[in-house]
C-alpha positions in Angstrom: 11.6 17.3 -13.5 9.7 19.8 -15.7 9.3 17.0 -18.3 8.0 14.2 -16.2 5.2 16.7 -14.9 3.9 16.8 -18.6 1.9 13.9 -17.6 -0.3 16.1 -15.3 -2.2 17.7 -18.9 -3.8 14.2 -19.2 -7.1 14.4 -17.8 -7.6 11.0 -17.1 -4.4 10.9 -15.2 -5.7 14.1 -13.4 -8.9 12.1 -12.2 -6.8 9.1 -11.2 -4.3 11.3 -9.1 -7.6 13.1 -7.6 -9.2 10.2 -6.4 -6.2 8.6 -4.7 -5.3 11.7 -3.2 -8.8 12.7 -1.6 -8.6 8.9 -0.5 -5.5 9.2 1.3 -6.7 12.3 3.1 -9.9 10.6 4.2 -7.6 7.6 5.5 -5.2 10.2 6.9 -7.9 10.8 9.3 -9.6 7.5 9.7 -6.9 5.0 11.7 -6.0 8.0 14.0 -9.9 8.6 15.0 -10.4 4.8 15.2 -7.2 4.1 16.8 -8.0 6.8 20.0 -11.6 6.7 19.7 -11.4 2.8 20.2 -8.9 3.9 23.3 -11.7 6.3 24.8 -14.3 3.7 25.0 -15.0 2.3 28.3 -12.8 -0.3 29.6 -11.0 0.0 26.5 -7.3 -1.9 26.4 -4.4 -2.2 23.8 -6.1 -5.8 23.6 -9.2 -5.0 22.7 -7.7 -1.9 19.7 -5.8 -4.5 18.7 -8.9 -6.9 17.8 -10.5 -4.3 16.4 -7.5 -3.6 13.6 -6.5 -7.3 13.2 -10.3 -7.6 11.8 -9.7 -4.8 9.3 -6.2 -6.5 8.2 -6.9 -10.0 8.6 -10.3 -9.2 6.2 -8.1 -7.4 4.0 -5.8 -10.7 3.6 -8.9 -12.9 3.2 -10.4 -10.8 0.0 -7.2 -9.6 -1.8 -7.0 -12.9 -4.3 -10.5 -12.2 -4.7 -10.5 -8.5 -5.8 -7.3 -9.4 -7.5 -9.2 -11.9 -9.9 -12.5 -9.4 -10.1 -10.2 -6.2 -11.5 -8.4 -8.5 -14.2 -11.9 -9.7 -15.3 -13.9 -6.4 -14.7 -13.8 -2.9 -15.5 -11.1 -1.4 -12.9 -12.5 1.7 -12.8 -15.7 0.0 -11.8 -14.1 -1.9 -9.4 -12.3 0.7 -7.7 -16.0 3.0 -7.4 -17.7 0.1 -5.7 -14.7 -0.2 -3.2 -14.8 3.5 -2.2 -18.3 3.5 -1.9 -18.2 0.4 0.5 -15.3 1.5 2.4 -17.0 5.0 2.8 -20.3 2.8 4.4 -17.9 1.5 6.6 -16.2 4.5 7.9 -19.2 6.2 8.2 -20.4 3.4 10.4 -18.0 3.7 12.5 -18.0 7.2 13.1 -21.8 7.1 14.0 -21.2 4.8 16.7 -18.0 6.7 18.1 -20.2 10.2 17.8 -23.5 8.1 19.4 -21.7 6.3 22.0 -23.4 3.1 21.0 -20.4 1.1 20.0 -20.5 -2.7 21.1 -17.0 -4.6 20.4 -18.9 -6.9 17.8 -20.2 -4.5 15.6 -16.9 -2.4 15.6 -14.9 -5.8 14.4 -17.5 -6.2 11.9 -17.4 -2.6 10.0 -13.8 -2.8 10.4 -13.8 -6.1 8.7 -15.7 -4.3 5.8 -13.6 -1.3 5.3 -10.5 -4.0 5.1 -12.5 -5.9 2.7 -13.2 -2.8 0.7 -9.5 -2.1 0.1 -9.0 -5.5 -0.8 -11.2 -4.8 -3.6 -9.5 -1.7 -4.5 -5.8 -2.1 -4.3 -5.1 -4.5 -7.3 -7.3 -2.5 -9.0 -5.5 0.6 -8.6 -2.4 -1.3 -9.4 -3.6 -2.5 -12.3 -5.2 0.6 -14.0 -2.8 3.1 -13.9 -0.3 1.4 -16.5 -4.2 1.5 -18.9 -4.1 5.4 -18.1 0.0 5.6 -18.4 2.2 5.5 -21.0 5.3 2.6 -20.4 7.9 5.2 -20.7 6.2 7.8 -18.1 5.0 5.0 -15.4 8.2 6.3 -13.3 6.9 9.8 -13.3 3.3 8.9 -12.7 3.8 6.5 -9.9 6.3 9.4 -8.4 3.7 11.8 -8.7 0.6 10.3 -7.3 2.7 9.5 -4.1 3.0 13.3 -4.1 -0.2 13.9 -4.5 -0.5 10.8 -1.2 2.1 12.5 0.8 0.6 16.2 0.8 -2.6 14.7 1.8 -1.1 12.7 4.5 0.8 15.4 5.5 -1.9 17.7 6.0 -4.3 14.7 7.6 -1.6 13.8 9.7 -0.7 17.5 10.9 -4.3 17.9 11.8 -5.7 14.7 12.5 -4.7 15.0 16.2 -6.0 18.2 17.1 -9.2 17.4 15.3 -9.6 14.4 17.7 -8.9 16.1 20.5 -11.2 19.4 19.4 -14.1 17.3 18.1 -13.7 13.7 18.9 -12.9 10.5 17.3 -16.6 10.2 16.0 -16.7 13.6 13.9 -13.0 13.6 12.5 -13.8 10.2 11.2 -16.6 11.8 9.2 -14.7 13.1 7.2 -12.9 9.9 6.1 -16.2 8.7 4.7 -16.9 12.0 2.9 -13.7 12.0 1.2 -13.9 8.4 -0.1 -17.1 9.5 -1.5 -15.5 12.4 -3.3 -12.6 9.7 -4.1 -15.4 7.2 -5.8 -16.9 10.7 -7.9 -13.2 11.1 -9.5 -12.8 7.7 -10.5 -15.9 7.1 -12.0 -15.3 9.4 -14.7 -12.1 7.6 -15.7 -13.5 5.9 -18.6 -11.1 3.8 -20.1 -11.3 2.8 -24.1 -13.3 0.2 -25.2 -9.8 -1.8 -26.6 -8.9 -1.8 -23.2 -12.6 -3.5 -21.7 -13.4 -6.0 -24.6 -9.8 -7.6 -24.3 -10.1 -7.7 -20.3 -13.2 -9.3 -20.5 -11.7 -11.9 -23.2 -8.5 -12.8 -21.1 -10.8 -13.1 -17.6 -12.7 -15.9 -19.4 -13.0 -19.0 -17.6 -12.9 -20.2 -14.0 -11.8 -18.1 -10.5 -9.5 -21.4 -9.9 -7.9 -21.2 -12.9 -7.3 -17.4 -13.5 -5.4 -17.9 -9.4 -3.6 -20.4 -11.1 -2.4 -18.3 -13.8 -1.4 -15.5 -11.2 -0.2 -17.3 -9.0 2.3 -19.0 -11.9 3.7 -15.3 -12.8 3.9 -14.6 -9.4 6.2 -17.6 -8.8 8.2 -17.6 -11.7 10.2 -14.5 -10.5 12.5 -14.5 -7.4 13.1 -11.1 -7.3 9.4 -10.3 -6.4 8.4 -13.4 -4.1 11.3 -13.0 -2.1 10.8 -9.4 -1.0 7.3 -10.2 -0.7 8.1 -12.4 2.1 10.8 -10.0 3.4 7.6 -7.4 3.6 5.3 -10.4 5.1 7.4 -9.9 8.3 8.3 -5.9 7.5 4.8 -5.0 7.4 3.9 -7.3 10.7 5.9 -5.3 13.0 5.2 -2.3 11.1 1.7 -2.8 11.6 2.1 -3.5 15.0 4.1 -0.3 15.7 2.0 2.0 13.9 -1.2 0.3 14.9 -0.8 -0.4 19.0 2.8 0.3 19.9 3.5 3.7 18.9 0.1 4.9 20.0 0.4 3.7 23.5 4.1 5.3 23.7 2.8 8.6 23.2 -0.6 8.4 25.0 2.6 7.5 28.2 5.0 10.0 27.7 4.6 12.1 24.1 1.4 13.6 24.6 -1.3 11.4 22.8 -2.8 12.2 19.7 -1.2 15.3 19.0 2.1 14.1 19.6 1.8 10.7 17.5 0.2 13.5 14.9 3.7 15.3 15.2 5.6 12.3 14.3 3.2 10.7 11.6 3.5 14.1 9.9 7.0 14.0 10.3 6.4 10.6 8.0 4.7 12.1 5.5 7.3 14.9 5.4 10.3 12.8 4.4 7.5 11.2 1.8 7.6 14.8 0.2 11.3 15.4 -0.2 11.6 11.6 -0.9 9.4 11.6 -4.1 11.7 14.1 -5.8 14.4 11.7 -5.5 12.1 8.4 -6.0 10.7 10.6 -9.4 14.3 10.7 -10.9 16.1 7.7 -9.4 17.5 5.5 -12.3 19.1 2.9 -10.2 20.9 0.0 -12.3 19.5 -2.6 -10.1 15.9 -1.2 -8.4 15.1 -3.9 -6.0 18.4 -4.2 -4.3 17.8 -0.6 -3.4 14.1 -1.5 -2.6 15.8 -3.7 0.0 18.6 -1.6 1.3 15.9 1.3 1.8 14.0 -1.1 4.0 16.9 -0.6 6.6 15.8 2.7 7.7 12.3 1.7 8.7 13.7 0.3 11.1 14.7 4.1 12.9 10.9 5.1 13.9 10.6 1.8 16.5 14.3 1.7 17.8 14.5 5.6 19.0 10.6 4.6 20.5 11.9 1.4 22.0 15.0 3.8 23.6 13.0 6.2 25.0 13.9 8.8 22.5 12.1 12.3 23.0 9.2 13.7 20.3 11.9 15.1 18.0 13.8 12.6 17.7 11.1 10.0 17.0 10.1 12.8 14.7 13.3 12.8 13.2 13.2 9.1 12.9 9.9 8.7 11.0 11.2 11.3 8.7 14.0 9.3 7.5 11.5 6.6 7.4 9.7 8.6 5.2 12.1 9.5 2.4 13.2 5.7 2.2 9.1 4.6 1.8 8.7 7.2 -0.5 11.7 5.7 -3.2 11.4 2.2 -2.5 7.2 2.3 -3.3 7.7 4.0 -6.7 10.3 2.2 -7.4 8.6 -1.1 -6.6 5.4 0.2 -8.9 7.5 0.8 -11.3 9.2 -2.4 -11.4 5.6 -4.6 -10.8 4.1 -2.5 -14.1 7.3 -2.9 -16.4 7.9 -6.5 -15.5 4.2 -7.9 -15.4 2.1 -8.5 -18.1 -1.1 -6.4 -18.2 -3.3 -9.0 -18.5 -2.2 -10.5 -14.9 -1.2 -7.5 -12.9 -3.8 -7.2 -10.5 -3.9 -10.9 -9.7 0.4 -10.8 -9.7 -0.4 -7.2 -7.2 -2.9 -9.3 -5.5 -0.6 -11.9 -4.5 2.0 -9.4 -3.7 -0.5 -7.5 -1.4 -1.8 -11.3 0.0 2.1 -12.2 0.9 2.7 -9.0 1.7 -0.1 -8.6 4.1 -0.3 -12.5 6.1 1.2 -11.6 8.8 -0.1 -8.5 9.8 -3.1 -9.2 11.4 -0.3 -11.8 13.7 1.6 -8.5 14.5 -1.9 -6.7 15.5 -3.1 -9.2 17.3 0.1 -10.1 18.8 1.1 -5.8 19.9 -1.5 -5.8 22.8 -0.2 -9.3 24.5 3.2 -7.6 23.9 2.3 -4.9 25.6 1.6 -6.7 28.9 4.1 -9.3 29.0 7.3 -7.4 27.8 6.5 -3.8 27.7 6.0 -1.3 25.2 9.6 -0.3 24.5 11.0 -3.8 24.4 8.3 -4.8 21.7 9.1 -1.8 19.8 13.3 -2.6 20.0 12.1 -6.2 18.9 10.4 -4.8 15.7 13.8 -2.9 14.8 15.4 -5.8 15.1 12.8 -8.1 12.8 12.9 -5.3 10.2 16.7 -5.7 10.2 16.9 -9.6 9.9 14.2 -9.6 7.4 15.9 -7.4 5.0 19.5 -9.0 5.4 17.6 -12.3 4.5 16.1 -10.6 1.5 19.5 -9.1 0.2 21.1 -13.0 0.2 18.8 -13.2 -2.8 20.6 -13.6 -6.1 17.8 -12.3 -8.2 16.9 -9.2 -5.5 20.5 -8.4 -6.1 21.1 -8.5 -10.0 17.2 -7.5 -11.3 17.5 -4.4 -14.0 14.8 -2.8 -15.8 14.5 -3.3 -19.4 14.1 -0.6 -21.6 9.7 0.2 -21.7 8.1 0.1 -24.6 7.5 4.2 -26.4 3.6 3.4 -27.4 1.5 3.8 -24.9 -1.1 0.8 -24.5 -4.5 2.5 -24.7 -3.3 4.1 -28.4 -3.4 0.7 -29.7 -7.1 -0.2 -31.8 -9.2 -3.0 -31.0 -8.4 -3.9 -34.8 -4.8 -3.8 -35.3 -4.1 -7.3 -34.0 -0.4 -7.7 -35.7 -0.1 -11.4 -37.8 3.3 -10.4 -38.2 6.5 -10.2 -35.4 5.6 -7.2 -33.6 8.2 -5.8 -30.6 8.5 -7.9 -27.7 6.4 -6.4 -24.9 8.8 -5.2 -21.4 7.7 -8.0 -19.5 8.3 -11.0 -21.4 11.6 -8.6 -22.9 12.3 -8.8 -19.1 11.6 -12.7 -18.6 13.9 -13.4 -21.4 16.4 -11.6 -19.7 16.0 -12.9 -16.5 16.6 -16.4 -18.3 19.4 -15.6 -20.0 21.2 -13.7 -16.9 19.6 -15.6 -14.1 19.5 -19.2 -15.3 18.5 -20.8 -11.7 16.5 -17.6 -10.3 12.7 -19.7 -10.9 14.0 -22.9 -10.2 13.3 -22.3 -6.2 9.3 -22.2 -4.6 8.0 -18.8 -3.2 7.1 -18.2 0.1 2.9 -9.4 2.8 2.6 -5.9 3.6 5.1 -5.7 0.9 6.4 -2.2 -0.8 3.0 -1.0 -2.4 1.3 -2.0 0.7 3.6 0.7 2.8 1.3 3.0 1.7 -1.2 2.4 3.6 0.3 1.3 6.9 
């Protein structure tokens, strides 16, 4: 452990983990303030909240190719500035029309619609930088500890967010959201990455928008392992989204004392993300994404003891163990997504992933309010266990979710290499196409079938 937190001397790497974590805090805030301010309006419904959050996910799902092709042709750290600060207009939007009063249904889909657009923008960046700032051999470590860094901030946005609500309403506490992606924006912008690393970006995104989807979309395909669980995480992430968005929230404003209580048991989440990193930094699983699969199981816990009727501990309880399994399956998943895709794709590859991932959440959103009315709270919430279940047995039938290992990462980390020292000779064969060549040799029908997201890296967000 002492070893892998060697990593934290790099300053760029100390910007990055920064950034993400005042982020995370901000957003820690941000959907509890919207979720209950939008629930104080006048003549608010669970219809109405759920319009509101479908517009930030279904603009998320619209933009995410886009801001996948514009990080593998730009800058990322450039990108990823120009998200915060757009996100942080949002927010900031919002909050003045919470703290004014003035807050017409339109103009709340609309900002909405821009801070989901803004993350669209940033996510494959993100993806897609921190392998530039990372060594191969330490991405493990690195992906473990900016999830620390995530979970501490949740943890203490979550354990507070509540009470601030209640203390100085929706309008103020979202404040702060915008403040911190502000702060987030600062941090990144002094990640300056080396000039190797810009001039052969802007080489490889040479060309046209179609054709650099195309090329994404053909790495994306060509691996079973990562458009299957993608589409396990397209229906995942739907009833997530649903529970964490609508369902949950109107549970506890019934029966487990409104925003503090949902507080209590998205803490509780961010909890089992702390004790889970320390396993998710170590883990050396033989095969990663059958235990990305199996660890979706236990998501599953937070909607079935809400759907019983299960008191605020044990929902507590739940989400905790919830937690632990986000927590190892995410880094695990990074991990895998860095190792196994080329640089040169890997925001358009995380793009897609996010896009799959992602496609059905605004359904689920849209769909939680409805469900509200027609079947009741508790029976949508027992129906989401049971989708998380099926999706994940689905997934495990897989033969390349099942058999996937990691090959061994290259010891040179990418930004050390000149501009200059373009090899003519054989040079080492990079992990990813190391890892294709395995995958053909072990796997001989695994690309032959056509692919199908909140998906893993998504989680992190719902």
């Amino acid at each position: 452990m002492r070893k892998d937190l060697t990593i934290l001397r790099d300053r760029r790497f100390g910007l990055l983990l920064g950034a993400r974590t005042a982020s995370v805090l901000g957003s820690a805030f941000g959907p509890v303030a919207l979720t209950f301010g939008v629930l104080a309006l006048p003549g608010a419904t669970a219809t109405k909240l759920s319009i509101v959050l479908a517009a930030e996910s279904l603009s998320m799902v619209a933009f995410m190719l886009l801001g996948g092709v514009i990080a593998d042709r730009l800058p990322r750290f450039r990108v990823m500035v120009a998200a915060d600060l757009v996100a942080a207009g949002a927010w900031g939007g919002l909050s003045v029309m919470l703290i004014t009063g003035w807050a017409p249904m339109w103009l709340l889909v609309v900002l909405a619609a821009v801070a989901g657009m803004a993350t669209a923008l940033f996510w494959p960046a993100f993806t897609g930088v921190v392998p530039e700032v990372v060594p191969a051999p330490k991405l493990q470590a690195a992906n473990g500890i900016l999830r620390l860094g995530m979970n501490v901030a949740r943890f203490g946005g979550f354990a507070v967010a509540g009470g601030a609500v209640a203390i100085f309403g929706a309008g103020w506490a979202m404040v702060l959201n915008a403040v911190l992606l502000v702060a987030s924006a600062a941090f990144v912008a002094g990640l300056r990455l080396p000039m190797a690393d810009r001039a052969e970006r802007d080489t490889s995104g040479a060309g046209n928008m179609l054709r650099d989807l195309h090329d994404g979309w053909k790495e994306f395909r060509s691996r079973q392992w990562l458009w299957v669980v993608v589409a396990q995480y397209s229906f995942v992430v739907m009833v997530l989204q649903a529970v964490f968005g609508v369902l949950g929230p109107v549970i506890a404003n019934e029966r487990l004392g409104g925003p503090k209580g949902w507080s209590w048991i998205l803490a509780a989440e961010a909890i089992g993300m702390l004790v889970g990193v320390i396993f998710a930094i170590r883990a050396k699983p033989k095969r990663p994404i059958r235990l990305v699969v199996l660890l979706t199981f236990p998501l599953a816990s937070l909607p079935l003891a809400l759907g019983l009727g299960a008191p605020l501990y044990v929902a507590a309880a739940a989400a905790l163990i919830g937690g632990i399994a986000v927590d190892i399956l995410s880094v695990l998943w990074d991990t895998t997504m860095q190792r196994e895709i080329p640089e040169e794709s890997l925001s358009r590859v995380s793009s897609y992933d996010a896009l799959g991932s992602l496609m059905f959440g605004p359904i689920g959103l849209l769909l939680a309010g409805p469900a509200v009315d027609v079947v009741g709270a508790k029976n949508a919430l027992l129906i989401s266990a049971a989708v998380t279940a099926i999706a994940s047995v689905a997934a495990l039938c897989s033969p390349g979710v099942r058999n996937l290992e990691w090959s061994t990462p290259t010891a040179v980390p990418v930004q050390a290499v000149p501009v200059q020292a373009v090899p003519e000779a054989p040079v080492e064969v990079e992990p990813a196409a190391r890892s294709m060549a395995e995958l053909d040799r072990n796997q001989p029908n695994e690309h032959a079938a056509s692919p199908p997201t909140t998906t893993p890296t998504a989680l992190i967000d719902v």
